[in-house]
N, C-alpha and C positions, 0 to 999 in steps of 0.2 A: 531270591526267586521263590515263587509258594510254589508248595506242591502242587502238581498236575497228574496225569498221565505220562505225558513224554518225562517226566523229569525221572518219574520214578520205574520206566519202561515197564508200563500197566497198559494191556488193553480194555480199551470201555467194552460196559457188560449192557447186554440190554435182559434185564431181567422178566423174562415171563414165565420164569419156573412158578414165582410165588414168594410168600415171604419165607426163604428159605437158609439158613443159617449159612450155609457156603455161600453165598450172595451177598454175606452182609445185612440179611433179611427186608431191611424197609431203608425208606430214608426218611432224613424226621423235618420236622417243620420249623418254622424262623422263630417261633414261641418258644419250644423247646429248644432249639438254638442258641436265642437268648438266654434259655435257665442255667443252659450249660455253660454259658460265658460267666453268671453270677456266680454262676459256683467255682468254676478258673481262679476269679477274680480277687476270691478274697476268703479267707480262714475261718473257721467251726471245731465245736469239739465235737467228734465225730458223733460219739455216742451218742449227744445228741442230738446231731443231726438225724441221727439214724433212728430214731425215738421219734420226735417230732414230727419228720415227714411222713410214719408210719401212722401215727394220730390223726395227721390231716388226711390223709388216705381212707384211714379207717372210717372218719366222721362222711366223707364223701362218698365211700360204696356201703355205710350203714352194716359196718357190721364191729366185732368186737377190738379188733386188733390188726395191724399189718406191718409186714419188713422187707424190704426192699434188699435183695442179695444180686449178687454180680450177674446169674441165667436162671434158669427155668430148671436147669438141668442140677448146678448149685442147689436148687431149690426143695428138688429131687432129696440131694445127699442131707443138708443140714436138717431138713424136715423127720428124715429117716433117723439123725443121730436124736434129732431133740425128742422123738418118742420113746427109743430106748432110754436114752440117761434123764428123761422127764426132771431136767433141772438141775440135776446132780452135776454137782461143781468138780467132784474128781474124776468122771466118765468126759468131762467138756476138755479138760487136759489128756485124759488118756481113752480117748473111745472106742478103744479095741479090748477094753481091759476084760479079763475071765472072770470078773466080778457079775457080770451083770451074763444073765443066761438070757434072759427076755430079746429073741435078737430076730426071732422069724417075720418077715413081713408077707403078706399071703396077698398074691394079686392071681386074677383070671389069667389062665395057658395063653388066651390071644390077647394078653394084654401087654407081656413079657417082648417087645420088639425091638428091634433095632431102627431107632430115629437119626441115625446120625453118631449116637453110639448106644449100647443094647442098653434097657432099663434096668437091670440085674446089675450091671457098672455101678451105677447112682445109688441104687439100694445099696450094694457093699462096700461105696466108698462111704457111707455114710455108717457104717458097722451093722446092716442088717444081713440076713440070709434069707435068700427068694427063695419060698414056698408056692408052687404054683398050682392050682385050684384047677377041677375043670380038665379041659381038651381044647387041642387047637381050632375047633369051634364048635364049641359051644362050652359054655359056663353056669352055671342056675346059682340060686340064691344058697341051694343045698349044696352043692359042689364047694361053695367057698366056707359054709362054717364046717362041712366034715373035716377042713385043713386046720380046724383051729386047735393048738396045744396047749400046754401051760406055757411053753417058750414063743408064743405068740407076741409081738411088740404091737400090731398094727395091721389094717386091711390097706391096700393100695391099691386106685382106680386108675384108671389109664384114660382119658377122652381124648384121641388123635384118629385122624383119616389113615394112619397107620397100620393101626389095631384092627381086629376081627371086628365085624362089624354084625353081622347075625346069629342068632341064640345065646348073645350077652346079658348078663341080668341088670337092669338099671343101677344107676346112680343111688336112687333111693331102695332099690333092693340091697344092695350092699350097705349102706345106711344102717338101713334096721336089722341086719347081721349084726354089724358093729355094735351096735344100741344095745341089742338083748347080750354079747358078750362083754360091753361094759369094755371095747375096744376102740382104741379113735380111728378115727377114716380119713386117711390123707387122697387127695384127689388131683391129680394133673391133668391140667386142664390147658397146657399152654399155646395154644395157639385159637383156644375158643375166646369167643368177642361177648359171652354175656357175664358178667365178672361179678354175678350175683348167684346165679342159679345154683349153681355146687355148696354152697355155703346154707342157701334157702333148705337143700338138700337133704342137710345133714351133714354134709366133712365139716371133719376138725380143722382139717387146714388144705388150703385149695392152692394149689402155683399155676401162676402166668408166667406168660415170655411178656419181655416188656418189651420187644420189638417184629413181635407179630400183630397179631389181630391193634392192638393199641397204637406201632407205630412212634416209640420211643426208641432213646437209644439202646443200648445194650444194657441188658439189666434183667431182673427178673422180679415176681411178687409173688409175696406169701400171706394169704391173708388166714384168718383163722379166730379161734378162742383163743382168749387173754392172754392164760397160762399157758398154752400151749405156741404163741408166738414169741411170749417170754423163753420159750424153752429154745423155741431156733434161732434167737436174740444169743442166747447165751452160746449160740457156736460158733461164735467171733474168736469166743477165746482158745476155741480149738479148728478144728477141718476146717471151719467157716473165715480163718484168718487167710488160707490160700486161695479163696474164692473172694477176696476183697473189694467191695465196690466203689469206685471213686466220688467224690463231692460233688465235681462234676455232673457225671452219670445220674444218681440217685437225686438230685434238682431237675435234671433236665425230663425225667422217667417221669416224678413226681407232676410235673408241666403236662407231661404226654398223658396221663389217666383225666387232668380237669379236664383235656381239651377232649378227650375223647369220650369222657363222657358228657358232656358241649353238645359237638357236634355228630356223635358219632362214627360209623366207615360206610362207606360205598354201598349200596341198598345192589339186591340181587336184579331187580330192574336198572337199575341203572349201566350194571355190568352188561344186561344184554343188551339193552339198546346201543351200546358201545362197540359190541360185536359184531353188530348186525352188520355194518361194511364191510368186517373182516373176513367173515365167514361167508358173505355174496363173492368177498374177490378173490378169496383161497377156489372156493368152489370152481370157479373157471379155468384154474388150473390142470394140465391133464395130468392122471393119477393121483391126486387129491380130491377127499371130500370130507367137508367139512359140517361137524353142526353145533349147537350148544348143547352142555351138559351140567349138572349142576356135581359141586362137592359131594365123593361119593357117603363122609360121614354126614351130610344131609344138611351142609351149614348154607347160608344164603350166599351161597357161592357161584358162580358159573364162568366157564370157562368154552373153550373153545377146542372141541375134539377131532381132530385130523387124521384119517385113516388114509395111510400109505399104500399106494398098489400098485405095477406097471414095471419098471426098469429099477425099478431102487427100491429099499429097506428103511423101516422107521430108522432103523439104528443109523443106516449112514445120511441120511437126510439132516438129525440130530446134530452129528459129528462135522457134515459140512458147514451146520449153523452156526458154530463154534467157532470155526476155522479164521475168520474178518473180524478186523476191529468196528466197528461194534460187533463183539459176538454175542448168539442170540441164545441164550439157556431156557430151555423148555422143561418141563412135568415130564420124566423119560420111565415111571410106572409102567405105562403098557406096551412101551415099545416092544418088547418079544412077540407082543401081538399085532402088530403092523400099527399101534394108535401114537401120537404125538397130540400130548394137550398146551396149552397155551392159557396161561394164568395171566389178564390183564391191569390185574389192580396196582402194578405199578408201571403199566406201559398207557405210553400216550397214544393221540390218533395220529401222529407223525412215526412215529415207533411200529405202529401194527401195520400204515404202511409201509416201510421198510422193509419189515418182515415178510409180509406178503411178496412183495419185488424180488427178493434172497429166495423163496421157495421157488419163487417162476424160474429164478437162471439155477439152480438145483435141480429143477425135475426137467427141462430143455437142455 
């Protein structure tokens, strides 16, 4: 018998949080499917597996270098080790070692969050120490180089809907920090869709999720300068051996960047014309109302904003939608404030009906 739901007593999820790591993030396509059956199918030497598909990658997003790691988050840690031991063969076996003082990595106050797990994790499982610049909002270009030491390793950017999102200093302001301190700029970018711009920038080395915006399987991407992708290559032989990524995975990932960059995702018009029924028949509902909104970090995103009022509470509306198989995972950010959003891009128009029907017998 294959696996099901009943087999493995799983309830179906209808996912309108988003692509969101508890979920499973995305689901991937029959192309990528396929990669990942080639890759099942049949043996490689890893290494250069791992080499190769980074080349193809690299000649495809036009930039120096790239490697494919098990998350975004992985991505996080090895990046962090590869700029302290910058190659060093005895820090890749031992990356805690008191040899190496170089260990501060200095990111903006509102950039230091907890995604799922805090970003100061990934910095020091990768042997750095979070140095944080700034205030929980606001950050300037001057705030981040008064942080810089001689035990400085690295600046680190944070691009998430997560993060502080006003009085941060760009991308390329932290850039040319870096530049004039002769410092590299790592940049996390994982859940953003333009898989150029950070790199155009100025970072040295940029990470993606490979099953967000892109829509592969689990995986993650580092793209960057030569040496310095050479450096988070070389943390295989250390931290980077328990972040392992299978043969599988890293074909099927590799599928998921040509096709995405192909075809692209979902254009923000498209999203709302798709909402447009949703948000007419929520409306109708008593103690609902509903309108669009776009991604508050400002990506061509839009969603569907629900404000709770009457006999019930965002939080227990939430928690009812949970409760049925299919259960329905929503954006639960502003519930303290009575709002429930609704992230479409991987629900269908059979789906946002359903969901609509499930708030009518919740708010009646």
């Amino acid at each position: 018998m294959t696996i099901n739901f009943e087999k493995l007593g799983l309830k179906e999820v209808i996912n309108a949080s988003g692509r969101m790591t508890i979920l499973g993030v995305s689901k991937v396509s029959e192309s990528v499917l396929a990669a990942q059956r080639f890759g099942g199918e049949h043996f490689f030497e890893m290494a250069d597996l791992s080499e190769k598909t980074g080349a193809y990658i690299a000649q495809l997003l036009k930039v120096d270098d790239a490697q494919i790691v098990s998350s975004a988050s992985a991505g996080i840690a090895q990046s962090v080790a590869a700029v302290i031991g910058k190659g060093d063969f005895y820090h890749a076996y031992h990356p805690y070692t008191d040899r190496i003082k170089q260990r501060e990595i200095i990111l903006p106050k509102g950039h230091n969050v907890d995604y799922g797990t805090p970003v100061e994790v990934m910095v020091e499982q990768g042997g750095g120490k979070v140095v944080e610049a700034g205030y929980a909002n606001m950050c300037s270009a001057e705030h981040l180089e008064m942080m810089i030491t001689e035990n400085t390793a690295a600046i680190l950017y944070v691009k998430s809907h997560h993060t502080v999102q006003k009085s941060m200093l760009t991308v390329e302001e932290a850039a040319a920090v870096a530049n004039r301190n002769q410092l590299p700029l790592i940049v996390d970018a994982a859940a953003e869709e333009d898989l150029s711009f950070y790199y155009k920038a100025g970072a040295d080395l940029v990470i993606y999720s490979g099953a967000k915006a892109i829509e592969g399987p689990s995986a993650g991407l580092v793209i960057g300068k030569k040496n310095k992708i050479e450096w988070v290559r070389l943390q295989g032989k250390g931290i980077g051996r328990a972040m392992k990524i299978g043969k599988d995975n890293i074909l099927g990932f590799t599928q998921a960047i040509e096709d995405y960059l192909n075809n692209g995702s979902e254009s923000g018009d498209s999203m709302k014309k798709r909402l447009a029924p949703f948000i007419e028949s929520v409306n109708q509902i008593d103690g609902l109302t509903a309108k669009v909104v776009q991604d508050g970090a400002g990506r061509d995103i839009y969603r569907a904003n629900v404000h709770v009022s009457g006999n019930h509470t965002a939080k227990e509306v939430i928690a009812e939608l949970k409760k049925e198989s299919p259960a329905v995972y929503t954006r639960e950010y502003q519930a303290n404030n009575g709002v429930i959003e609704f992230d479409i891009r991987s629900v269908d128009a059979k789906e946002m009906a359903l969901i609509a029907a499930r708030l009518r017998e919740i708010m009646n």
